[in-house]
VOGU-3710 file (C-alpha; in Angstrom, 3 decimals, decimal comma):
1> xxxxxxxxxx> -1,809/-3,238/-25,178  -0,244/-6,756/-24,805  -0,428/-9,455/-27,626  -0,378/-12,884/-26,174  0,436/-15,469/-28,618  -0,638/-18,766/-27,107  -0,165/-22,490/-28,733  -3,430/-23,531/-28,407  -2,767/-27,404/-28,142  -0,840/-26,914/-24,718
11> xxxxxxxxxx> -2,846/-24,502/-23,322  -6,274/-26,256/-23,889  -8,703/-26,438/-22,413  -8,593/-22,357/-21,672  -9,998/-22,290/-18,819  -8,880/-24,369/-15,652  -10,192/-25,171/-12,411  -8,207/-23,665/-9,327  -6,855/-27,451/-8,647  -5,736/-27,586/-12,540
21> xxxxxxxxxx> -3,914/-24,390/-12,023  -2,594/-25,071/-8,920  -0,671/-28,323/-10,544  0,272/-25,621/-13,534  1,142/-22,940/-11,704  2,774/-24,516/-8,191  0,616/-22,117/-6,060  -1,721/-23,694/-3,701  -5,068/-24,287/-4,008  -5,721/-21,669/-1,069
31> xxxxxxxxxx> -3,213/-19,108/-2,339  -5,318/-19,345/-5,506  -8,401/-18,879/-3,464  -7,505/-15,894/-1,741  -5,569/-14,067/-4,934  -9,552/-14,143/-6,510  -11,309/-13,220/-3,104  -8,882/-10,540/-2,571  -9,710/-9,307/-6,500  -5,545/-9,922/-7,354
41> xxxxxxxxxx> -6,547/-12,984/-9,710  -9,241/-12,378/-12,781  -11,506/-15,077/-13,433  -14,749/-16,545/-14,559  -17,546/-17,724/-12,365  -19,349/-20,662/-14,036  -22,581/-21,865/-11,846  -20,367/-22,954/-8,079  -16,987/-22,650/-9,979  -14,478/-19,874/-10,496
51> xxxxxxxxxx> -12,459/-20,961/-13,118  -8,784/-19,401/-14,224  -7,346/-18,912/-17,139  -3,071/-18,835/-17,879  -3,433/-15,181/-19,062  -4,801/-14,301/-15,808  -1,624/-15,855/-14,184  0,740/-14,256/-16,111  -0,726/-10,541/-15,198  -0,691/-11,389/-11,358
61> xxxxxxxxxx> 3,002/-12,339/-11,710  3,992/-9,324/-13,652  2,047/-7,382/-11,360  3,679/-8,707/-8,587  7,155/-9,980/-9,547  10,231/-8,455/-7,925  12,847/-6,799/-10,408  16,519/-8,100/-10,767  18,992/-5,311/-10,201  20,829/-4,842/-14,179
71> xxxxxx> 23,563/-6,810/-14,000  22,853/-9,073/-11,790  23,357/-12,835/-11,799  21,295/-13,673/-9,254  17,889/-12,422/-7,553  17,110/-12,445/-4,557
//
């Protein structure tokens, strides 16, 4: 289980459009897109909207990150 401990004033509003999180996150709007059609990205359909939360961000990149080797300086 994961505790997230969020400040509340710079994460508001909690849930974001895809072109809010695209400015956020520097992924594009159509990465975005496909990460929720594919099922990779969680989020929450509101009438025509899908709508993203910074949680939901974070567990895609630690899904998906790539490991530095111990030790290293750089990764690459």
């Amino acid at each position: 289980m994961h505790i997230i401990i969020l400040n509340l004033h710079a994460s508001l509003p909690i849930f974001k459009t895809v072109e809010q999180m695209s400015q956020i996150s520097g992924l594009g709007e159509s990465k975005l897109r496909e990460l929720m059609n594919n099922g990779e990205m969680e989020f929450v359909p509101v009438g025509n909207r899908r709508l993203l939360t910074v949680q939901a961000l974070w567990e895609w990149y630690e899904r998906n990150k790539t490991a530095c080797k111990e030790g290293a300086m750089i990764c690459l």
